[in-house]
Backbone of each chain as ProteinMPNN parsed JSONL, in Angstrom:
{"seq_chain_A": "XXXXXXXXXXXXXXXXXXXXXXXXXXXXXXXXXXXXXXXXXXXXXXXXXXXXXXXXXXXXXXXX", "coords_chain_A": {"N_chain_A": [[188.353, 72.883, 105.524], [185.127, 71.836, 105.913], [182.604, 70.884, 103.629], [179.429, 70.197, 102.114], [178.136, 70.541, 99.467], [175.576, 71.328, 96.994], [174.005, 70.495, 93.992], [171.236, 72.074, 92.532], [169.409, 71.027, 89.771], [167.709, 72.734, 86.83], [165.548, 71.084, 86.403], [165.2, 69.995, 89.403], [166.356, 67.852, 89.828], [169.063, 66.464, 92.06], [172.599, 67.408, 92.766], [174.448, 66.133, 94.811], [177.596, 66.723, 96.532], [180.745, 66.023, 98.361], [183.381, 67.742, 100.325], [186.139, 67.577, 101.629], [186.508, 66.173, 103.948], [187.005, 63.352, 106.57], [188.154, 60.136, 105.717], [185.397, 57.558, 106.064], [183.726, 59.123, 107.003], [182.367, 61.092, 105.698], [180.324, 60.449, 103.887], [178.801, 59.511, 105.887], [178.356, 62.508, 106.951], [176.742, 63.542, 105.52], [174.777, 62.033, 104.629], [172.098, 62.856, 105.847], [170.744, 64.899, 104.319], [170.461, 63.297, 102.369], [168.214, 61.618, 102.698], [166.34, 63.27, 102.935], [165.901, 64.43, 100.453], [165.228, 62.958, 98.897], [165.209, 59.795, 96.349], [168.154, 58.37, 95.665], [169.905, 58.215, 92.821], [172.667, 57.761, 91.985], [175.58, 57.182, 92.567], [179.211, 58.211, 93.382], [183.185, 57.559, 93.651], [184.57, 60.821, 93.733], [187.483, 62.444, 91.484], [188.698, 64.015, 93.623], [188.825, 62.209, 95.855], [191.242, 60.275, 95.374], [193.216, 62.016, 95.014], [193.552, 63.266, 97.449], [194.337, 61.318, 98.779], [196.671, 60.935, 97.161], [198.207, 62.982, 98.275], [198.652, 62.902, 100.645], [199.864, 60.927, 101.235], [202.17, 61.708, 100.17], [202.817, 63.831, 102.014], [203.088, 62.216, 104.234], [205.99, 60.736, 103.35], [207.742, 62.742, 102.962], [207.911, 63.894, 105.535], [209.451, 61.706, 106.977]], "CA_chain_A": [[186.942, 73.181, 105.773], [184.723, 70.934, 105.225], [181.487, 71.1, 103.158], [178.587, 69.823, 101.324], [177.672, 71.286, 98.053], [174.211, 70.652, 96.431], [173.484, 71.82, 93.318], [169.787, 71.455, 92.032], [169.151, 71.745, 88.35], [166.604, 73.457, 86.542], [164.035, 70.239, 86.691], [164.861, 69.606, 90.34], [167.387, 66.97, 90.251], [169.878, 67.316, 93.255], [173.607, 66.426, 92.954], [175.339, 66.423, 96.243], [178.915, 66.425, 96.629], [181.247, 66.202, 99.709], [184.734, 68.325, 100.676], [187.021, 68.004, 102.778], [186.187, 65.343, 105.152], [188.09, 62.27, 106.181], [187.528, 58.547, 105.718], [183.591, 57.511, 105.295], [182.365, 60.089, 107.277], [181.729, 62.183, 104.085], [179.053, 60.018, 103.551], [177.736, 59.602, 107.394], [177.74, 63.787, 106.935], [175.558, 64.255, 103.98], [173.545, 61.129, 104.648], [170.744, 63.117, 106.244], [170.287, 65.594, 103.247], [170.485, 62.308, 100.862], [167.341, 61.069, 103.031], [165.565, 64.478, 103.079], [165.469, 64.931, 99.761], [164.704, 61.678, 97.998], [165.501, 58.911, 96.086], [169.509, 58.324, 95.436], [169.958, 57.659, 91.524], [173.551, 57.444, 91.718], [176.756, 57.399, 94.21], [181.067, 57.731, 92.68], [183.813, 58.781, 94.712], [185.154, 61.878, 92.696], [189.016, 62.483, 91.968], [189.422, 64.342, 94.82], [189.28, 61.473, 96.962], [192.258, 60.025, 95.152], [194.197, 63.574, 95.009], [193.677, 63.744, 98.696], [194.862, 60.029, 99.206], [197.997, 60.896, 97.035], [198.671, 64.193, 98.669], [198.457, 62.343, 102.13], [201.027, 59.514, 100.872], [203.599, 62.585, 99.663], [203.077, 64.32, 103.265], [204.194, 60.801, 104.914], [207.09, 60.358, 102.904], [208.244, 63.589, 103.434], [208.223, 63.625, 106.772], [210.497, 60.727, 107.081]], "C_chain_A": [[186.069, 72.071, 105.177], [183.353, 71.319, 104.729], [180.494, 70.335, 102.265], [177.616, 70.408, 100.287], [176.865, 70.634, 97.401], [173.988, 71.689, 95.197], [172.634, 71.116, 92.617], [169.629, 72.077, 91.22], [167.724, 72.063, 88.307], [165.208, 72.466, 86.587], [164.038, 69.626, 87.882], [165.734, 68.458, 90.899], [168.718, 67.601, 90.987], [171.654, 66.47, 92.785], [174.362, 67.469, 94.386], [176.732, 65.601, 96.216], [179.576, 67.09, 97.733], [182.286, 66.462, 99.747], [185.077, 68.371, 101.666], [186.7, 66.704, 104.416], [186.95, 63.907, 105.331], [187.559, 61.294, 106.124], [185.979, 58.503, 105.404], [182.952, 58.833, 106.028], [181.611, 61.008, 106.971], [180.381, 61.947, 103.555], [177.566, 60.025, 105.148], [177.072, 61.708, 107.565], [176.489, 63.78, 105.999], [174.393, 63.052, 104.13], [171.741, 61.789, 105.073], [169.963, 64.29, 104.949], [169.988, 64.285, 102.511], [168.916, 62.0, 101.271], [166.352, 61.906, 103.264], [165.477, 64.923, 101.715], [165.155, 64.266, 98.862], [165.186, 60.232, 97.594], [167.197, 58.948, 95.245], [169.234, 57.638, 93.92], [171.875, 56.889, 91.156], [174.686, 57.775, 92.522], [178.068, 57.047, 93.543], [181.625, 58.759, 93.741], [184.43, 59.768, 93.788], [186.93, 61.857, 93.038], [189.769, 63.212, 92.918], [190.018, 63.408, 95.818], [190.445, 60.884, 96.68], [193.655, 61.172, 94.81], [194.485, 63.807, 96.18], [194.786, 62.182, 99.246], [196.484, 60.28, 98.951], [198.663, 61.721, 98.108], [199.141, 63.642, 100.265], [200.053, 61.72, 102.124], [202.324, 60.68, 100.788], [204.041, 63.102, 101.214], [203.979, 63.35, 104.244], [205.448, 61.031, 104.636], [207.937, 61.862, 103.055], [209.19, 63.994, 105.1], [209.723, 62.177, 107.268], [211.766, 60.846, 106.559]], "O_chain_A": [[186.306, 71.512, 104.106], [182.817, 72.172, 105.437], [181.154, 69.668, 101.468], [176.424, 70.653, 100.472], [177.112, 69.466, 97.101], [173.856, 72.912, 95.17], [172.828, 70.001, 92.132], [169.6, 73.307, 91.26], [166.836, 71.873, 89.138], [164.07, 72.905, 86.756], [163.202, 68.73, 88.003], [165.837, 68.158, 92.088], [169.283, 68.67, 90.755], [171.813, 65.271, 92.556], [174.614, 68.628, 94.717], [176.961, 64.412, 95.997], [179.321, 68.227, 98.128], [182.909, 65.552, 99.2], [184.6, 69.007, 102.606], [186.801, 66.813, 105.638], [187.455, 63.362, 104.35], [186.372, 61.286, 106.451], [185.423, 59.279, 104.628], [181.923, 59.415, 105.687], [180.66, 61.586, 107.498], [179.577, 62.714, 103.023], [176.38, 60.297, 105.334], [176.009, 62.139, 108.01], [175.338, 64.161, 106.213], [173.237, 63.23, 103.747], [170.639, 61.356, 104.734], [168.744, 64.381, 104.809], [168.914, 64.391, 101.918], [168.155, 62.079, 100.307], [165.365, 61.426, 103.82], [164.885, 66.001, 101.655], [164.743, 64.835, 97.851], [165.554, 59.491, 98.506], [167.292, 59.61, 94.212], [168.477, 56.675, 93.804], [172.207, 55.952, 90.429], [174.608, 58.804, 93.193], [178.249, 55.899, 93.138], [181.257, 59.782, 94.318], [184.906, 59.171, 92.822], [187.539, 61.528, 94.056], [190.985, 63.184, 93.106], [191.082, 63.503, 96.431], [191.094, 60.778, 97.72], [194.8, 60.923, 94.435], [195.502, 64.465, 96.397], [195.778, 62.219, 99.973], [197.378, 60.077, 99.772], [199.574, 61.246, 98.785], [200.065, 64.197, 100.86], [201.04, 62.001, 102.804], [203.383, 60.432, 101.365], [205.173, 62.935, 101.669], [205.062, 63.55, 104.795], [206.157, 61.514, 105.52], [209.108, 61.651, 103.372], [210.329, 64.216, 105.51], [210.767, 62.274, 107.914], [212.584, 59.938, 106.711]]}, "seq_chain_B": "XXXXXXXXXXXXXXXXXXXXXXXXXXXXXXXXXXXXXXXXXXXXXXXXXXXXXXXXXXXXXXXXXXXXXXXXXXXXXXXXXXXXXXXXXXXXXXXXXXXXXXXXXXXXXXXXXXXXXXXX", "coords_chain_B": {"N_chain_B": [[187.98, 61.806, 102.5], [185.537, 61.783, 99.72], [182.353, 62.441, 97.809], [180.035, 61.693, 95.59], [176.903, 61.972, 94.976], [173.574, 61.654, 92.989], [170.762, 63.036, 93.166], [166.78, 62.141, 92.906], [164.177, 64.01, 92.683], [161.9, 64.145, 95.697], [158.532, 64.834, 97.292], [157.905, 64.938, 99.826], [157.595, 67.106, 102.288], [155.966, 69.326, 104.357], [156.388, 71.739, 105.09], [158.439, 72.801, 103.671], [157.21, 72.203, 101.461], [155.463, 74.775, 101.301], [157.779, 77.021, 102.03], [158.496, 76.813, 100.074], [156.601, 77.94, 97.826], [155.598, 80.471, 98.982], [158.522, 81.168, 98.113], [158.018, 81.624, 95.339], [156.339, 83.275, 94.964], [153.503, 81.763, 94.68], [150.14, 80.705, 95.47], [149.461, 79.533, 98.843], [149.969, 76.356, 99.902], [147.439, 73.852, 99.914], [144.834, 71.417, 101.819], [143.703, 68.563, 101.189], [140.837, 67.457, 99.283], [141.146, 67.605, 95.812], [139.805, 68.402, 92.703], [141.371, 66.864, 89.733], [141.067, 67.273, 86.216], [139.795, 64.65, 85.141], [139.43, 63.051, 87.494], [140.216, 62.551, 90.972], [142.404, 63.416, 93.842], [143.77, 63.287, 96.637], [145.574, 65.181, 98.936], [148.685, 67.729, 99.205], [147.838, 70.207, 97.929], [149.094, 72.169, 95.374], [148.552, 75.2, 93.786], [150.161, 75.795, 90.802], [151.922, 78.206, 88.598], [149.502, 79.695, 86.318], [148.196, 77.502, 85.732], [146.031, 74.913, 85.17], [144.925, 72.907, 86.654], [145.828, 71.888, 89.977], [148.838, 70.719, 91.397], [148.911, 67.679, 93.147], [150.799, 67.014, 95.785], [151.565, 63.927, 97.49], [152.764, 63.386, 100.376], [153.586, 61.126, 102.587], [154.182, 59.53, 100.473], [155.643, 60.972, 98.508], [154.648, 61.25, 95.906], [154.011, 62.482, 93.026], [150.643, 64.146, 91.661], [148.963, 64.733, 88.923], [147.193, 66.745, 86.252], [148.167, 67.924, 83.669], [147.582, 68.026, 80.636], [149.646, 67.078, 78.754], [151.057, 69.629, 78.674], [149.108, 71.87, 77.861], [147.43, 72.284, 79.717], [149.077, 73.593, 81.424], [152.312, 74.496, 81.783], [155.321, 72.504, 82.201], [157.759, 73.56, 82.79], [157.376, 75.413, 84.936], [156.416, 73.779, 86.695], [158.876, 72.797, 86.866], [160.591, 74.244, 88.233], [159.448, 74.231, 90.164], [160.073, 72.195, 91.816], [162.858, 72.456, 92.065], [162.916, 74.659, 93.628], [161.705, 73.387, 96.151], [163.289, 71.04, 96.392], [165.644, 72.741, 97.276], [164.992, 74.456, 99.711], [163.977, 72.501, 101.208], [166.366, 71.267, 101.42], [167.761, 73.408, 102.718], [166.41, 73.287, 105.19], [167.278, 71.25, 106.473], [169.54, 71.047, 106.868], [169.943, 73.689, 108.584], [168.805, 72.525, 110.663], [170.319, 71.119, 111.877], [172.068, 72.521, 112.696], [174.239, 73.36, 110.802], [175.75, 76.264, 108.668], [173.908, 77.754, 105.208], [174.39, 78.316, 102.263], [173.459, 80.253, 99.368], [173.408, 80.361, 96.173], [172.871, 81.527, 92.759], [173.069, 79.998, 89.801], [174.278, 80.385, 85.973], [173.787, 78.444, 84.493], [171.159, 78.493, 85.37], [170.781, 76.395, 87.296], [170.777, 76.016, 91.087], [173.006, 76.662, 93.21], [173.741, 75.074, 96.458], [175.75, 75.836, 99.637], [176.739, 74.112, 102.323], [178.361, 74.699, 105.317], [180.207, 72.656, 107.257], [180.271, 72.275, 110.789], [182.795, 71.342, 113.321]], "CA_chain_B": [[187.057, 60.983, 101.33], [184.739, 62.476, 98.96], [181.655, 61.588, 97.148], [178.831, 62.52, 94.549], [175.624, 61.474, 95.043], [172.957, 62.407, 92.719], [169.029, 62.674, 93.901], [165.827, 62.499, 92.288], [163.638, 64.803, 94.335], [160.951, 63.421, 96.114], [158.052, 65.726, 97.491], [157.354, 64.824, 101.25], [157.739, 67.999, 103.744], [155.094, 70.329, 104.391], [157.333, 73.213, 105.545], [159.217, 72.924, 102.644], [156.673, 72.626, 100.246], [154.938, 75.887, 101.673], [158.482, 78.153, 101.629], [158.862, 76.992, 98.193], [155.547, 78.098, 97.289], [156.021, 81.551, 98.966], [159.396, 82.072, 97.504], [157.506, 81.404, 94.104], [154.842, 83.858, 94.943], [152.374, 81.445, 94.458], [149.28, 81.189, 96.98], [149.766, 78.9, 100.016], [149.362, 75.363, 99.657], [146.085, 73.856, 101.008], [145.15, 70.237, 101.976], [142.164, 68.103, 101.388], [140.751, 66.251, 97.735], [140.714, 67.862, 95.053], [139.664, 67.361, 91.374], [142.235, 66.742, 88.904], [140.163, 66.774, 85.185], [137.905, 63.519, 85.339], [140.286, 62.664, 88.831], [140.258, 63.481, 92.779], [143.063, 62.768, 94.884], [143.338, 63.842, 98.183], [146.888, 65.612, 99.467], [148.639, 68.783, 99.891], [147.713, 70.865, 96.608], [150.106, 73.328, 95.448], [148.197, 75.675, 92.772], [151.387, 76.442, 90.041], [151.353, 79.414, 88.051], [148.876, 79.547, 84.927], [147.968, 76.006, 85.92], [144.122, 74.59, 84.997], [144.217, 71.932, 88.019], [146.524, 71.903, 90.994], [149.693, 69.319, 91.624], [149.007, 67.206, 94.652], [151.573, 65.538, 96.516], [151.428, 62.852, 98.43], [153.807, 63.431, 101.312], [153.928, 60.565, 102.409], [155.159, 58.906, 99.378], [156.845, 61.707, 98.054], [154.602, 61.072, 95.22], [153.145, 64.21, 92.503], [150.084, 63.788, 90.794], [148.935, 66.117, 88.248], [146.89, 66.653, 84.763], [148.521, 69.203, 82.64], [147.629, 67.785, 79.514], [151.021, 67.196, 78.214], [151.848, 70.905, 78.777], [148.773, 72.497, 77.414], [146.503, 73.281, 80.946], [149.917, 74.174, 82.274], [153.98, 74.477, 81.475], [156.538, 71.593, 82.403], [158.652, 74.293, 83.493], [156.355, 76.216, 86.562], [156.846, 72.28, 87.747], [160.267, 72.332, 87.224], [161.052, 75.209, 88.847], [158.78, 74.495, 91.948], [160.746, 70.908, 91.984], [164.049, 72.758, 92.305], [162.513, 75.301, 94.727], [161.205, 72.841, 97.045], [164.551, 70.751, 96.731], [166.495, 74.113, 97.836], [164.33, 74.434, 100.943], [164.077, 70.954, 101.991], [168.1, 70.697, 101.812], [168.442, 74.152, 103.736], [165.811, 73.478, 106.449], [167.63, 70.097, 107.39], [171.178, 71.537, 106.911], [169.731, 74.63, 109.622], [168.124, 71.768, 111.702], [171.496, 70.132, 111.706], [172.893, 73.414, 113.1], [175.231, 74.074, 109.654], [175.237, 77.274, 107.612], [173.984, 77.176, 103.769], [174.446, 79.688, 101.484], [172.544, 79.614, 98.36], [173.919, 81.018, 94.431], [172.491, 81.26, 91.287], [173.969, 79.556, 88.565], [174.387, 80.969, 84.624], [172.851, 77.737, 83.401], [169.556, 78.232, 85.561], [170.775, 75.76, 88.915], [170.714, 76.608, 92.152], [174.333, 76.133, 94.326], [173.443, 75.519, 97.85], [176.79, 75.464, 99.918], [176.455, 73.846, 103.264], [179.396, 74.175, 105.968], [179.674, 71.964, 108.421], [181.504, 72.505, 111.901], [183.336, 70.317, 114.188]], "C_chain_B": [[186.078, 61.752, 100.799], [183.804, 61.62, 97.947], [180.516, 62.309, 96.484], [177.517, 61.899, 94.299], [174.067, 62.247, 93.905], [171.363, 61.966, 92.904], [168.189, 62.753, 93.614], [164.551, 63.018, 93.438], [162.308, 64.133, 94.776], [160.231, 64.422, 97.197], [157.257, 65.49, 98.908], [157.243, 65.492, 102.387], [156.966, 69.026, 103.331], [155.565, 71.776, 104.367], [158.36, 73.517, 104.211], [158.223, 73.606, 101.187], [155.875, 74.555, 100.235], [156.099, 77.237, 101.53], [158.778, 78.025, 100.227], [157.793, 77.704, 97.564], [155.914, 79.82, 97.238], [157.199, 82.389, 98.354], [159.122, 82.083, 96.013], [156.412, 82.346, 93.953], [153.874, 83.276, 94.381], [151.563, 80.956, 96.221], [149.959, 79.444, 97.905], [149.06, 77.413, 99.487], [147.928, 74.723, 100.474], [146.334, 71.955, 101.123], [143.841, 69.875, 101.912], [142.282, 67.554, 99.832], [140.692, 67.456, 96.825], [140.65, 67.746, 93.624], [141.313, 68.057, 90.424], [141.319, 66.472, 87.156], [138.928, 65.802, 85.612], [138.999, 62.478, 86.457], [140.417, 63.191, 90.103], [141.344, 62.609, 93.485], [143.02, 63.753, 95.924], [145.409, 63.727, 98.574], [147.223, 67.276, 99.77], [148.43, 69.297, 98.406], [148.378, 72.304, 96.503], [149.555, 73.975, 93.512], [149.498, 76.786, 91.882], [150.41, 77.913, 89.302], [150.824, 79.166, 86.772], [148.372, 77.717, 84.662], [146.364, 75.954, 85.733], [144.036, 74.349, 86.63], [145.692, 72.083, 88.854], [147.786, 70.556, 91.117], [149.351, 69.066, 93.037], [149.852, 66.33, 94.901], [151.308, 64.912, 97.815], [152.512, 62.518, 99.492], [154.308, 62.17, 102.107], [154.242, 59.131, 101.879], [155.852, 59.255, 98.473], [156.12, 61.497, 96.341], [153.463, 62.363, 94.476], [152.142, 63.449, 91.906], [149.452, 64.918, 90.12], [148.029, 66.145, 86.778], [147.507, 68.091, 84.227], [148.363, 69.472, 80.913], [148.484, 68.101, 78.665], [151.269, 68.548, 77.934], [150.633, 71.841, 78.119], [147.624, 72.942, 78.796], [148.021, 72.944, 81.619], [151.589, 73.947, 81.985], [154.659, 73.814, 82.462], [157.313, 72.693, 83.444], [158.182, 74.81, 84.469], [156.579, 74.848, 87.246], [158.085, 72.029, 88.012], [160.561, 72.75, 88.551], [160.433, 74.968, 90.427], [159.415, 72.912, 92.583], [162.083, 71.903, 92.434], [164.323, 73.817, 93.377], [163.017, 75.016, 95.483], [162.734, 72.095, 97.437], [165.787, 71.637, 97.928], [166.108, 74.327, 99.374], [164.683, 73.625, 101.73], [165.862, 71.418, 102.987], [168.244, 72.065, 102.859], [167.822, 74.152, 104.948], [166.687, 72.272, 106.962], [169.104, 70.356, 107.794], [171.497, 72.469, 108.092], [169.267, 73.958, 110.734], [169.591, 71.352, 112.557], [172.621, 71.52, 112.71], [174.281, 73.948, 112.191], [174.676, 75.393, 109.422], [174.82, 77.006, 106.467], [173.479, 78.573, 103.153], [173.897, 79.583, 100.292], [173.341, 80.633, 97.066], [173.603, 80.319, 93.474], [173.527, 80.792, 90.219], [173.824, 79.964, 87.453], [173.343, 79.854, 83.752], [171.493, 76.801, 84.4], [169.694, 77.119, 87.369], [171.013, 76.616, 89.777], [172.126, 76.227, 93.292], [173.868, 75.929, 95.794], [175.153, 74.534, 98.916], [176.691, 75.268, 101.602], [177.917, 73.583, 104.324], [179.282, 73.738, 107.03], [180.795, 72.167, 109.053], [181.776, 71.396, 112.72], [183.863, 69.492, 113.576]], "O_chain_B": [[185.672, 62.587, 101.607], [184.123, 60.566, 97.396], [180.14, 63.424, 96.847], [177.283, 61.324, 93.236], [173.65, 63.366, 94.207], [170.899, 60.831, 92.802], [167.964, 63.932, 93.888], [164.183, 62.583, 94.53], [161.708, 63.53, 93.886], [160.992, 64.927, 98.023], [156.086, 65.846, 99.036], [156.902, 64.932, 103.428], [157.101, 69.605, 102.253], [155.126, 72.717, 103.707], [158.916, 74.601, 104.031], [158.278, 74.571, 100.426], [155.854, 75.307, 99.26], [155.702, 78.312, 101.079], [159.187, 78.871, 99.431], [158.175, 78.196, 96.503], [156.297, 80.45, 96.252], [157.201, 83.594, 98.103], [160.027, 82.574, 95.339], [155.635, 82.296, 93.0], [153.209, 83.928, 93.575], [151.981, 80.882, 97.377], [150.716, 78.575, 97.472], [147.996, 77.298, 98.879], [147.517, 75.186, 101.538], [147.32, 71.301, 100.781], [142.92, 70.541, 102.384], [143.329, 67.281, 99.244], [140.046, 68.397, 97.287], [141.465, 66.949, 93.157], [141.967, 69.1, 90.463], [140.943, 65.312, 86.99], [137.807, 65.953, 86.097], [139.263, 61.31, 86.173], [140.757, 64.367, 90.233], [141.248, 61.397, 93.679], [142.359, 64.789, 96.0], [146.195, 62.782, 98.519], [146.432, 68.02, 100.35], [149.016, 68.58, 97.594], [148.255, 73.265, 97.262], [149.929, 73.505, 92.438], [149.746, 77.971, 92.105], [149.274, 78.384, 89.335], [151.501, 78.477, 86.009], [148.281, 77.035, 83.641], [145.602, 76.844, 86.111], [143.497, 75.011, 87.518], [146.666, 72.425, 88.184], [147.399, 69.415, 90.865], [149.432, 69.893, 93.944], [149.868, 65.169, 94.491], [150.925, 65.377, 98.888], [153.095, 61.435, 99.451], [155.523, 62.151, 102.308], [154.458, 58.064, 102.454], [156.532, 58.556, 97.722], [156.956, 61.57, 95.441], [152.526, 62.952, 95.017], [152.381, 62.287, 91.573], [149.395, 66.009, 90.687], [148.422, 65.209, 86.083], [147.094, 69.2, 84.567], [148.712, 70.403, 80.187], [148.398, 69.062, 77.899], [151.759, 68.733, 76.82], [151.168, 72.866, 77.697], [147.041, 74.021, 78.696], [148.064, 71.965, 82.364], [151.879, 72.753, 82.072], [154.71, 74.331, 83.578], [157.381, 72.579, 84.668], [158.995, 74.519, 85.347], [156.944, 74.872, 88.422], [158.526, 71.352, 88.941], [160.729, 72.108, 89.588], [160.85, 75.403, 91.501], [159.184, 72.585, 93.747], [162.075, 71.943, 93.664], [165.405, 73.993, 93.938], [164.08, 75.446, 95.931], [163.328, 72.389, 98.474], [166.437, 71.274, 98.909], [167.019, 74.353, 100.201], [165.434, 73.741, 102.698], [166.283, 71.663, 104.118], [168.869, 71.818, 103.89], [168.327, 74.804, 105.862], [166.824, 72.364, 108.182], [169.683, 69.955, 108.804], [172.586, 72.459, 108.664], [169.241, 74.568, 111.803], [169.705, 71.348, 113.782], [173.711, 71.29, 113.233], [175.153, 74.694, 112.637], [173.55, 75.75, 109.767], [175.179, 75.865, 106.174], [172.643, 79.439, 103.412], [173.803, 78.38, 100.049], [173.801, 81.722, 97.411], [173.793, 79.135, 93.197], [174.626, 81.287, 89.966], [172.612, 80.177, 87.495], [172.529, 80.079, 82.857], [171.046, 75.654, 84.413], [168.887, 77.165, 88.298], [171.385, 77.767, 89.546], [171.931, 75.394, 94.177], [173.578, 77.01, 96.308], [175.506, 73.355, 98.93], [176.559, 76.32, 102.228], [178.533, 72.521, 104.235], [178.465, 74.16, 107.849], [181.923, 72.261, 108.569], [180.94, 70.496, 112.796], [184.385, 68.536, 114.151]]}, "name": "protein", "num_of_chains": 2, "seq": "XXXXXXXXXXXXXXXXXXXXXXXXXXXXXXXXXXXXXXXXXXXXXXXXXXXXXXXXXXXXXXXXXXXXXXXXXXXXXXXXXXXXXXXXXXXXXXXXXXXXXXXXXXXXXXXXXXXXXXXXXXXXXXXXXXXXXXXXXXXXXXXXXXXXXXXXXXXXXXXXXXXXXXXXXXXXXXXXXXXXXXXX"}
């Protein structure tokens, strides 16, 4: 499933974070919230994206 | 791929600022100049709660202006809160524009979750 989770603290600052989606288009999704709600302070890929990368790599090798 | 973006809010949509207002039960925003202490700007004015003078933003530049005299004609926090509102709004009117769902939950330490799924 894929999703985009925003969570806005108590003075208004937004952090948006992206699940489940493949390659960049995690960012092409959420881009229109990023531009609807202000000015970007800061952008990391979280360890999912490298949990999903491994998990990918194990599925391959499996298969084979 | 996954990623964490974090956003400093910026106060430019009318429709937004207006359901934030209402879900704040405060009165309806208006539009036109008005004074700020020994100051007049001219935008949409959103009268907080227990506030002297009114915050006006400047839609578009997303920019607040305000006298509160460092918290004594009016509490930091009634601004927060209508910052984290308006945020909440914004993100679910563009997320509903967008044709997603977004589900919204309170958090223990005062944030707001807003969970947006996207199809296809």
């Amino acid at each position: 499933m894929k999703t985009i989770e925003i969570i806005v603290s108590p003075t208004g600052e937004s952090r948006l974070e992206t699940r489940g989606f493949q390659g960049s288009e995690c960012r092409e999704a959420s881009r229109f919230l990023e531009a609807a709600l202000g000015q970007q302070t800061s952008e990391t890929l979280t360890a999912e994206f490298h949990a999903t990368e491994i998990t990918q790599q194990n599925q391959i090798e499996q298969k084979e | 791929m996954s990623h964490v973006v974090t956003i400093e809010t910026e106060v430019r949509d009318v429709t937004a600022i207006r359901q934030a207002t209402r879900r704040l039960q405060l009165p309806d925003p208006t539009y036109g100049e008005v004074r700020l202490f020994n100051d007049r700007k001219r935008g949409c004015a959103i009268q907080l709660r227990d506030w002297r003078y009114p915050v006006v933003a400047d839609v578009t530049t997303g920019r607040l202006d305000y006298d509160n005299y460092n918290g004594h004609w009016g509490s930091q926090k009634e601004l927060d809160q209508f910052l984290q509102r308006y945020a909440v709004e914004r993100a679910t009117i563009e997320a509903r524009k967008q044709g997603h769902t977004a589900v919204e939950q309170s958090l223990p330490d005062g944030s707001i979750k807003l969970v947006i799924q996207v199809g296809g």
